[in-house]
ZALOMI-937917 format. One record per residue: y, x, z of N, C-alpha, C, O in turn; residue in three letters. Coordinates in pm, 1 decimal, padded with zeros to 6 digits. Atoms other than C-alpha are relative to their C-alpha. Example, Ala and Ser with C-alpha at 12.3 -4.5 7.8 and 13.67 -1.06 7.14 Angstrom:
{nc2 = -00119.0; nc1 = 00089.0; nc3 = 00000.0; cac2 = -00450.0; cac1 = 01230.0; cac3 = 00780.0; cc2 = 00120.0; cc1 = 00090.0; cc3 = 00000.0; oc2 = 00118.1; oc1 = 00193.6; oc3 = 00066.5; resn = ALA}
{nc2 = -00119.0; nc1 = -00082.0; nc3 = -00006.0; cac2 = -00106.0; cac1 = 01367.0; cac3 = 00714.0; cc2 = 00109.0; cc1 = -00077.0; cc3 = 00073.0; oc2 = 00219.8; oc1 = -00026.1; oc3 = 00089.9; resn = SER}
***
This chain:
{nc2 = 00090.0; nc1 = -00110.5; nc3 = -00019.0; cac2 = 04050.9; cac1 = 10567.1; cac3 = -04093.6; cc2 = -00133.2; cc1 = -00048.7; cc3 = 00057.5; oc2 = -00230.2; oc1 = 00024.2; oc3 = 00036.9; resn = UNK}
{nc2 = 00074.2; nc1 = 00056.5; nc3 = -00079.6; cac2 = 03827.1; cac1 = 10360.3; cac3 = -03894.4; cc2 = -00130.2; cc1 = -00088.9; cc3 = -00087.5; oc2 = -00252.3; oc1 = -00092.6; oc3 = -00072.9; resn = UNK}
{nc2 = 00061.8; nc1 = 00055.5; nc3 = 00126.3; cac2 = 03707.0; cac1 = 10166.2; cac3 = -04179.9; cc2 = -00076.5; cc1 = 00068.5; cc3 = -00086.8; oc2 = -00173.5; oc1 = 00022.0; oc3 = -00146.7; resn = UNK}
{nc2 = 00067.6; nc1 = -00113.5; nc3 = 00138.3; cac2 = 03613.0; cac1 = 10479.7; cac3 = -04414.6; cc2 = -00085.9; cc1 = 00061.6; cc3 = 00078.6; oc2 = -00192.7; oc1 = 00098.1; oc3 = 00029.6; resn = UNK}
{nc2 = 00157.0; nc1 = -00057.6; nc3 = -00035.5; cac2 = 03404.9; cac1 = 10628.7; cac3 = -04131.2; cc2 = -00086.1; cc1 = -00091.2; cc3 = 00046.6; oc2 = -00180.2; oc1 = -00044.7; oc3 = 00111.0; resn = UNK}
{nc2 = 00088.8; nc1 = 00094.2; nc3 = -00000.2; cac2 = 03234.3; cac1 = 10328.7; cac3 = -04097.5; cc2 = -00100.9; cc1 = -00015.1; cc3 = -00114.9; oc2 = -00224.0; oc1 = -00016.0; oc3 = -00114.2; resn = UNK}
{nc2 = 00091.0; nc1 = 00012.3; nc3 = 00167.8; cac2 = 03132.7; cac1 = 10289.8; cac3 = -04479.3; cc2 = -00065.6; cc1 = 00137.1; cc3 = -00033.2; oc2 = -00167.8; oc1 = 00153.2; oc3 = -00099.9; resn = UNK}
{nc2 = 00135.5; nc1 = -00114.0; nc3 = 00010.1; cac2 = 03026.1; cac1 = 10659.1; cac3 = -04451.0; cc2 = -00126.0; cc1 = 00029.3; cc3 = 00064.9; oc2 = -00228.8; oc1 = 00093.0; oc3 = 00041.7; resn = UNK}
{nc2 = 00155.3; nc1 = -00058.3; nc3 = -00100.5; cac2 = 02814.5; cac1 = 10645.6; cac3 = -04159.3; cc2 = -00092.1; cc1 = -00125.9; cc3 = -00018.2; oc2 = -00214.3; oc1 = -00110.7; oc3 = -00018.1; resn = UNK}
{nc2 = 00105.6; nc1 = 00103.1; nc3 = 00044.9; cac2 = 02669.8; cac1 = 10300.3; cac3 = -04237.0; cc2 = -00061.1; cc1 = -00001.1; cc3 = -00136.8; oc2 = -00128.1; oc1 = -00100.7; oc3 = -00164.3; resn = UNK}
{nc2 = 00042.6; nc1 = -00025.7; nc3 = 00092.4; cac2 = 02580.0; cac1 = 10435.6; cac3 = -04572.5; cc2 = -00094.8; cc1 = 00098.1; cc3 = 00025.6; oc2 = -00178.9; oc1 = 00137.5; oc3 = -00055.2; resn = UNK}
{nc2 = 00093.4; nc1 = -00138.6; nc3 = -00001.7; cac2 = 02403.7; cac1 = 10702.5; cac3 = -04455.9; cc2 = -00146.8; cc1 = -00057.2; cc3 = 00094.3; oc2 = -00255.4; oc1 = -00000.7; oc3 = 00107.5; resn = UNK}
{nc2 = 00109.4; nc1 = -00012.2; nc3 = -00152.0; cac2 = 02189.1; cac1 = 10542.7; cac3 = -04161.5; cc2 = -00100.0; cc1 = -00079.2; cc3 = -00053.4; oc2 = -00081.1; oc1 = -00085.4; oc3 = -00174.8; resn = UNK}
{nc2 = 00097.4; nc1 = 00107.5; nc3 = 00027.1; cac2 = 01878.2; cac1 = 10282.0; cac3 = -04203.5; cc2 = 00077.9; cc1 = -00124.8; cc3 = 00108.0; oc2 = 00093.0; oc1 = -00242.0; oc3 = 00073.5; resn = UNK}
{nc2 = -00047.5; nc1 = 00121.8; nc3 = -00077.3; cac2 = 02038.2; cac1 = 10081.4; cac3 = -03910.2; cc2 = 00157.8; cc1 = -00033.3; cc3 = 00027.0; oc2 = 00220.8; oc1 = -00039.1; oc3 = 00132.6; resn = UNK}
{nc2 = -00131.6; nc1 = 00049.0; nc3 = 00031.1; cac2 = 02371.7; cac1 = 09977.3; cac3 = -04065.7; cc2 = 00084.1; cc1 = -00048.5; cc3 = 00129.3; oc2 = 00198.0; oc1 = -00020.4; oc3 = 00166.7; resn = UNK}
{nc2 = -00070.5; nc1 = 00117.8; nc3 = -00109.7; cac2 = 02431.8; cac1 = 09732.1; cac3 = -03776.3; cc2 = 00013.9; cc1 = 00027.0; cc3 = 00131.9; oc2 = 00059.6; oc1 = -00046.1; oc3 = 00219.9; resn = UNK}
{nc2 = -00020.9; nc1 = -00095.0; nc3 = -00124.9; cac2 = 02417.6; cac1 = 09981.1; cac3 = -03510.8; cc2 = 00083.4; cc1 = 00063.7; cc3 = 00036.1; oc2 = 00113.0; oc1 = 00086.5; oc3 = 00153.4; resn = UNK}
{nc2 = -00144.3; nc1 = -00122.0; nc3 = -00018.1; cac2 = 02703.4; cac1 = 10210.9; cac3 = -03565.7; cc2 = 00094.6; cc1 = -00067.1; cc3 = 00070.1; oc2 = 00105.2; oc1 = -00189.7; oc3 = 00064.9; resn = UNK}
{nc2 = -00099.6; nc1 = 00059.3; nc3 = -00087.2; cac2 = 02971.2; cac1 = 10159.0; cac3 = -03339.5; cc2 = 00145.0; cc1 = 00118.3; cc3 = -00035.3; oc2 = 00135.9; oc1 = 00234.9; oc3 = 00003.2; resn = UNK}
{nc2 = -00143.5; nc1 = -00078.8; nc3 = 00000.8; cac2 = 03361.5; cac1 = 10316.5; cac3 = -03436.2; cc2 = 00092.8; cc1 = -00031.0; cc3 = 00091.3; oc2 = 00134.8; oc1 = -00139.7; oc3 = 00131.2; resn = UNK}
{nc2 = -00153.5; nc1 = 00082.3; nc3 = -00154.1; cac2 = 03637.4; cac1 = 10328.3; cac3 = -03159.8; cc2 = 00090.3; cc1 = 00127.1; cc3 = -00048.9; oc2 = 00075.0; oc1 = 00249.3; oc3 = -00049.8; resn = UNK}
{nc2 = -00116.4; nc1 = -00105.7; nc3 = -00027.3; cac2 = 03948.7; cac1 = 10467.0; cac3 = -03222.6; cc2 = 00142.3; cc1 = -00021.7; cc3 = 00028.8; oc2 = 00211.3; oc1 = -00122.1; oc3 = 00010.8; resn = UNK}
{nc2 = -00071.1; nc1 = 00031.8; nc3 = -00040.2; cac2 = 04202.4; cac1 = 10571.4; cac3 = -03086.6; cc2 = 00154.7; cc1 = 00089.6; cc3 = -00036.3; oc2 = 00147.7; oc1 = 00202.4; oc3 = -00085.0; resn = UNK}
{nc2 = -00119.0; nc1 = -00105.8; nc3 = 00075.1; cac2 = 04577.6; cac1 = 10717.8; cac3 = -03175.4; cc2 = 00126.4; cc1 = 00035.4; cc3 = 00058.0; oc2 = 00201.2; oc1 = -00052.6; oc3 = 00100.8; resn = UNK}
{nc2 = -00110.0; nc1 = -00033.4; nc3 = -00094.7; cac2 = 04843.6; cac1 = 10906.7; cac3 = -03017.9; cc2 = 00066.5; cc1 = 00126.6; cc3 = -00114.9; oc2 = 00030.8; oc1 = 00234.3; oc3 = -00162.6; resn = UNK}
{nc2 = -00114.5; nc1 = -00065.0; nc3 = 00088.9; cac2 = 05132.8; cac1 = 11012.3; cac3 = -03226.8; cc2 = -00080.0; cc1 = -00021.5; cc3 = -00124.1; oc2 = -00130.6; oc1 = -00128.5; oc3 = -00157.8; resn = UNK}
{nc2 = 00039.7; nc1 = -00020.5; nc3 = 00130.8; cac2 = 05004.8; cac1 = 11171.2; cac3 = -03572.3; cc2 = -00174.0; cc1 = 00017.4; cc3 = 00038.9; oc2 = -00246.1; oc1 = -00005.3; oc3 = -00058.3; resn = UNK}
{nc2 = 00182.6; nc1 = 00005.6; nc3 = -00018.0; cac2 = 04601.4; cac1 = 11206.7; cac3 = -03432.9; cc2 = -00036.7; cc1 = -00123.8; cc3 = 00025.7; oc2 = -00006.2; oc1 = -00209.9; oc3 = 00108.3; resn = UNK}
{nc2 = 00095.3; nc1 = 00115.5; nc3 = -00054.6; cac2 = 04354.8; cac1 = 10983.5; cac3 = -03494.2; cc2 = -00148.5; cc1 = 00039.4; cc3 = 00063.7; oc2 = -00239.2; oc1 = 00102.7; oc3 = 00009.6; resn = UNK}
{nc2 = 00167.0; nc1 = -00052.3; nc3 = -00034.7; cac2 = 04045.4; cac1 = 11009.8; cac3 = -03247.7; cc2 = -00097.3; cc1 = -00060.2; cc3 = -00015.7; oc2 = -00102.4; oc1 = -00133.6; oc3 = 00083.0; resn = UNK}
{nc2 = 00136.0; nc1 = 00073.3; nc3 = 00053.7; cac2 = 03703.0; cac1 = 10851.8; cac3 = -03395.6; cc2 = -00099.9; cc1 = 00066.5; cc3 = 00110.7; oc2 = -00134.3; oc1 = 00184.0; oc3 = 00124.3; resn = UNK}
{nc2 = 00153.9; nc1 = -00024.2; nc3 = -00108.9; cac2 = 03418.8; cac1 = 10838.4; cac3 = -03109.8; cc2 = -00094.6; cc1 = -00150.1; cc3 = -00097.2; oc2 = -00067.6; oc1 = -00264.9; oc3 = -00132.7; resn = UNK}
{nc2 = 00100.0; nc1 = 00082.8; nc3 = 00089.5; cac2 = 03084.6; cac1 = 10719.0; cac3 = -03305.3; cc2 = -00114.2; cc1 = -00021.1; cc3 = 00116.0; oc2 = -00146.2; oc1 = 00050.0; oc3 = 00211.3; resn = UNK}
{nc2 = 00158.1; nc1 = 00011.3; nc3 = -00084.1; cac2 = 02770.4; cac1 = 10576.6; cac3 = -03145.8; cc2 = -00084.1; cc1 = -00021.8; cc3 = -00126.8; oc2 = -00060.7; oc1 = -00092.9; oc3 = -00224.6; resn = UNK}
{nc2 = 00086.6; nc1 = 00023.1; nc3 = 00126.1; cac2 = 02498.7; cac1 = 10609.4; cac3 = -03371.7; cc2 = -00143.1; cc1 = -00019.4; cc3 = 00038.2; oc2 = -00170.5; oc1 = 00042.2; oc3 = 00141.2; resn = UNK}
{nc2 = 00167.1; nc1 = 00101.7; nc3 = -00083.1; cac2 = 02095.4; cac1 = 10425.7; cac3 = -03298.5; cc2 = -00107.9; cc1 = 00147.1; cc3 = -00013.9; oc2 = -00166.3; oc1 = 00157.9; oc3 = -00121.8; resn = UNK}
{nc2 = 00079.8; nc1 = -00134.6; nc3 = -00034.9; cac2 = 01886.2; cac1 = 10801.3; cac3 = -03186.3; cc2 = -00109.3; cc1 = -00017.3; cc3 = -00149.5; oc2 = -00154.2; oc1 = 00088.4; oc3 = -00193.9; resn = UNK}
{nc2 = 00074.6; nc1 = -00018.0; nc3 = 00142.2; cac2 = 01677.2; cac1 = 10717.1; cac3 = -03524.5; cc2 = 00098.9; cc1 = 00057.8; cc3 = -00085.3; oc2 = 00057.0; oc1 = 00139.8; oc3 = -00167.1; resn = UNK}
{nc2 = -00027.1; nc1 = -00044.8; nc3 = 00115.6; cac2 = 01931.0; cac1 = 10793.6; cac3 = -03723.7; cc2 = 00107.9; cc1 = 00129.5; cc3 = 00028.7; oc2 = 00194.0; oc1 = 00166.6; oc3 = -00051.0; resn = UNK}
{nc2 = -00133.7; nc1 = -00076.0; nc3 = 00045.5; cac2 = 02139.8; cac1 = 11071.0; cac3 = -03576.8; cc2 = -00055.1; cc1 = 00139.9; cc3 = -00091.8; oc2 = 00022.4; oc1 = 00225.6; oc3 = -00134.5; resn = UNK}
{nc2 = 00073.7; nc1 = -00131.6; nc3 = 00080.9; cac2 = 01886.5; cac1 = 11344.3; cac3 = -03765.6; cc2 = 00078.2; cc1 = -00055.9; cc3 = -00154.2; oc2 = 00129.2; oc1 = 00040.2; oc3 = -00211.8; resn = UNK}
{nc2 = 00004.6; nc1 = 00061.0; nc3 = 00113.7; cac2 = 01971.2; cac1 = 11148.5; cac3 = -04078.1; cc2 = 00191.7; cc1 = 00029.5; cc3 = -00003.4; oc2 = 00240.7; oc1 = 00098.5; oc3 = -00092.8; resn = UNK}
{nc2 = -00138.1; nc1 = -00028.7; nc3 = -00007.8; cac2 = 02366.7; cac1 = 11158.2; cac3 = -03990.6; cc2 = 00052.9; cc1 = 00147.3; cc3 = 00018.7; oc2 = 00157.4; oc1 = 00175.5; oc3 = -00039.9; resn = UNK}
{nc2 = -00041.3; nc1 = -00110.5; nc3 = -00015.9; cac2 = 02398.1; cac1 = 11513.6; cac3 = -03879.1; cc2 = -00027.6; cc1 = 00088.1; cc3 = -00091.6; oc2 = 00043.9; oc1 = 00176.7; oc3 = -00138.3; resn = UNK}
{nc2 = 00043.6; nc1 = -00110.8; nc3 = 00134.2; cac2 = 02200.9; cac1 = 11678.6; cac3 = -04132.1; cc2 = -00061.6; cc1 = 00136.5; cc3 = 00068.1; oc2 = -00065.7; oc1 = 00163.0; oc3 = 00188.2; resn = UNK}
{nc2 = 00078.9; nc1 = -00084.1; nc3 = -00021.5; cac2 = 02015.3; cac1 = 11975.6; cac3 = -04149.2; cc2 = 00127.8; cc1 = 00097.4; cc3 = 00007.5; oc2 = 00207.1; oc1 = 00100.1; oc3 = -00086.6; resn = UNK}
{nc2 = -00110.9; nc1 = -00083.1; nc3 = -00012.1; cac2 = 02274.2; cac1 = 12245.4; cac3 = -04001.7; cc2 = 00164.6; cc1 = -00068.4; cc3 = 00015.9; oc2 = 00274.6; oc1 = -00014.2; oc3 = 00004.7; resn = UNK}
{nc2 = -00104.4; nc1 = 00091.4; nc3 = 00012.0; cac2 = 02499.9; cac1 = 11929.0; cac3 = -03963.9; cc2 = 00110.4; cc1 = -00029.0; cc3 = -00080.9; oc2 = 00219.7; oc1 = -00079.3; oc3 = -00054.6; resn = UNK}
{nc2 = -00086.7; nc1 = 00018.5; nc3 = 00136.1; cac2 = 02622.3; cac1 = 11943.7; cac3 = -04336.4; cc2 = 00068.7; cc1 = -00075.4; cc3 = 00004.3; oc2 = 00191.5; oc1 = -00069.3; oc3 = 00010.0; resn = UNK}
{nc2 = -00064.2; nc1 = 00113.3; nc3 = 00000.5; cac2 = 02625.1; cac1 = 11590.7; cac3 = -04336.3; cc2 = 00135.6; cc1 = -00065.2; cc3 = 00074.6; oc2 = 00204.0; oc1 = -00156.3; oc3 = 00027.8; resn = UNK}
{nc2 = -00109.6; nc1 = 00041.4; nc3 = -00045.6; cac2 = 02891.2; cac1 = 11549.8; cac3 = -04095.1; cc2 = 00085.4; cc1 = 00047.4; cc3 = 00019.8; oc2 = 00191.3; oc1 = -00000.9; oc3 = 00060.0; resn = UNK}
{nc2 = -00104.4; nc1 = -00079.5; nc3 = 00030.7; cac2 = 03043.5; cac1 = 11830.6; cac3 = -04140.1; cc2 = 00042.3; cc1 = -00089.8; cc3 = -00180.7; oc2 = 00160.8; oc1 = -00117.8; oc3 = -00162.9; resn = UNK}
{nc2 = -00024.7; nc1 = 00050.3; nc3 = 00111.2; cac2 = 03089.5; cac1 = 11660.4; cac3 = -04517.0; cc2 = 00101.1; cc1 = -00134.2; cc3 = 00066.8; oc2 = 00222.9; oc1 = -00138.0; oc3 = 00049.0; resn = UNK}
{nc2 = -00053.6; nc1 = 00067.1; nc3 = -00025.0; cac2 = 03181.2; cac1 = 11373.3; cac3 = -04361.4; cc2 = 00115.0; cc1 = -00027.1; cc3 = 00052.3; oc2 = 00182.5; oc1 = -00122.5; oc3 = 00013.5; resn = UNK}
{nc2 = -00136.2; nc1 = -00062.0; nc3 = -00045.5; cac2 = 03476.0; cac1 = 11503.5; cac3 = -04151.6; cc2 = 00109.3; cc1 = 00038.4; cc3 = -00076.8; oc2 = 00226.6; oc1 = 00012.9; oc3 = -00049.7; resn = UNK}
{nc2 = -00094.4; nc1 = -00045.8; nc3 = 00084.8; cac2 = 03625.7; cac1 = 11669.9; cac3 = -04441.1; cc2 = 00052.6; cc1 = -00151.8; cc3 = -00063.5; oc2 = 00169.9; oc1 = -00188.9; oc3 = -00068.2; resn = UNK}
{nc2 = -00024.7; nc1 = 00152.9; nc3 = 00105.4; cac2 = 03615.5; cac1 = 11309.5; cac3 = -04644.3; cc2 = 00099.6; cc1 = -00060.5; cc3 = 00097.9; oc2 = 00186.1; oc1 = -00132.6; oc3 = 00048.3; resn = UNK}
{nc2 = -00112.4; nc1 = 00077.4; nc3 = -00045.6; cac2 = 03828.3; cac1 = 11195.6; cac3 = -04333.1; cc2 = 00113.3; cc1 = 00115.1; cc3 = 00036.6; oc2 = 00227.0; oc1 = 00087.1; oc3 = 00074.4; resn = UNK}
{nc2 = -00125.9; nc1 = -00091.7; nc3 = -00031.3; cac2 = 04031.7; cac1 = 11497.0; cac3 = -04277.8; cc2 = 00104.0; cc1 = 00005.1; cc3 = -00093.7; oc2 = 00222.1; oc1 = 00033.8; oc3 = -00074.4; resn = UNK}
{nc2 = -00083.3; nc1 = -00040.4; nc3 = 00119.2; cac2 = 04126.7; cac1 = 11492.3; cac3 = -04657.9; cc2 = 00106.9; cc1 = -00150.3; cc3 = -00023.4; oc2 = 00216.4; oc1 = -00159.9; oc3 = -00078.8; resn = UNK}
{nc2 = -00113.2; nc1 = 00184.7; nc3 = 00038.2; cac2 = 04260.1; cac1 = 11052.3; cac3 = -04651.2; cc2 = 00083.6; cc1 = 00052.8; cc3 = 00103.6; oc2 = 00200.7; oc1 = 00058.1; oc3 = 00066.1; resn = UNK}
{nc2 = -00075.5; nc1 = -00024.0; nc3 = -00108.4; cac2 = 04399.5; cac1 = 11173.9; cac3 = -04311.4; cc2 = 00165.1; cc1 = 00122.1; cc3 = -00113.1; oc2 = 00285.9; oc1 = 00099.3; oc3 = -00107.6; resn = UNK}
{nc2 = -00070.3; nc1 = -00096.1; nc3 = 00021.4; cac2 = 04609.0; cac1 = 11433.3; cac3 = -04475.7; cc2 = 00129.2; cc1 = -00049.5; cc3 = -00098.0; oc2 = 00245.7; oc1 = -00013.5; oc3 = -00114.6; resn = UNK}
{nc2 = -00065.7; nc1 = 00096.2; nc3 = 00112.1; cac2 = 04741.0; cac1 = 11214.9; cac3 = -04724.2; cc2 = 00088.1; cc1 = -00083.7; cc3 = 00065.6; oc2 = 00197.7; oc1 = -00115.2; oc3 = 00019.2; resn = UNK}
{nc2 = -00106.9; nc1 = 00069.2; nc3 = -00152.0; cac2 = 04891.4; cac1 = 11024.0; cac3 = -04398.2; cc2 = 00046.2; cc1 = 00057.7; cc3 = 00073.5; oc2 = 00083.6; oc1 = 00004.9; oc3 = 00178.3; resn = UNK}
{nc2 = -00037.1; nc1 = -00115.7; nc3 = -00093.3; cac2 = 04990.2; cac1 = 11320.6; cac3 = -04253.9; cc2 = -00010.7; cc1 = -00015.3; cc3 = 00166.4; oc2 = 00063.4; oc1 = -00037.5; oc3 = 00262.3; resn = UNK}
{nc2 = 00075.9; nc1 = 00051.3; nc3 = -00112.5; cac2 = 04778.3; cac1 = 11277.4; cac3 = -04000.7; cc2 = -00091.6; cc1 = 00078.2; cc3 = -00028.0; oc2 = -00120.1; oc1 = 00114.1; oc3 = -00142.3; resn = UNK}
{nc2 = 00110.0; nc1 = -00052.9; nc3 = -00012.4; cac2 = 04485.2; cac1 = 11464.9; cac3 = -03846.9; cc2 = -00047.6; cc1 = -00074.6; cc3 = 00079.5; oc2 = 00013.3; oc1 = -00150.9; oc3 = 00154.6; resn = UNK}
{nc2 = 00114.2; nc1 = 00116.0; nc3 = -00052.9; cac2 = 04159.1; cac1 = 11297.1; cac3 = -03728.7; cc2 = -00105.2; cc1 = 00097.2; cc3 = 00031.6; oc2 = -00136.2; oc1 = 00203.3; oc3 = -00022.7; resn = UNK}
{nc2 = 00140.9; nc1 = -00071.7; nc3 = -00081.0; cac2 = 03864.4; cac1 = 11401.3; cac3 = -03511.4; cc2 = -00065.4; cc1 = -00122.4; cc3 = 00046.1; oc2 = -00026.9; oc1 = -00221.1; oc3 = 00108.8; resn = UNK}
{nc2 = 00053.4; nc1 = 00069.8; nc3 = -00043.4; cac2 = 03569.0; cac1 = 11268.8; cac3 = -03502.5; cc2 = -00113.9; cc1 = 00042.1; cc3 = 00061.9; oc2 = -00154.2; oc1 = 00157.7; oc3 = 00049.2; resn = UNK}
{nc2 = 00109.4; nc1 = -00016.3; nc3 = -00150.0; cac2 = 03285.1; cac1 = 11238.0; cac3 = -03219.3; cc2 = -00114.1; cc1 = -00035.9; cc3 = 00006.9; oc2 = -00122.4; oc1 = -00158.6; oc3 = 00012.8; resn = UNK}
{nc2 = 00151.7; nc1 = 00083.9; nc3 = 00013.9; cac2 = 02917.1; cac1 = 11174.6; cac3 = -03224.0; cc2 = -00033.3; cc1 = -00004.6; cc3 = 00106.6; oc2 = -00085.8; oc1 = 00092.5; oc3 = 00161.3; resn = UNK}
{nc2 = 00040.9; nc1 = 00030.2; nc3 = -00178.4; cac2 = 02871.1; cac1 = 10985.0; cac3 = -02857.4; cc2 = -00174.1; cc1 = 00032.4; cc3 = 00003.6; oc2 = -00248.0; oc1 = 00004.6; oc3 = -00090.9; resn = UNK}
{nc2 = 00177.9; nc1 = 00018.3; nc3 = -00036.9; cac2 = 02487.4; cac1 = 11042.9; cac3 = -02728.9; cc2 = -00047.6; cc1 = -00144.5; cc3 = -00006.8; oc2 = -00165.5; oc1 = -00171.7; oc3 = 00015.9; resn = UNK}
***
């Protein structure tokens, strides 16, 4: 899980090499805390925070498939 929101949020940003994923898992949840470089969290959240609302679903839906639910976190 950790991996796929990596390739989404480093696809999305200008500063690839910034993103930071930590996660962590207890039982069937996985928890994703993101750090993302203040240039790009306009660019990650989106206008009305589509974008990461989009992005959530893309891991809620592999998650589901592992019967597993996942939350993820955009640190300041």
């Amino acid at each position: 899980m950790k991996e796929l929101a990596t390739l989404l949020l480093k696809s999305l940003s200008s500063m690839p090499d910034n993103i930071v994923v930590e996660e962590k898992t207890e039982d069937n949840k996985i928890f994703l805390s993101t750090k993302v470089d203040t240039a790009d969290k306009g660019k990650v959240i989106g206008k009305d925070g589509c974008i990461i609302k989009a992005v959530r679903t893309v891991l809620t839906a592999a998650a589901a498939k592992q019967n597993k639910k996942v939350t993820l976190k955009l640190e300041d």
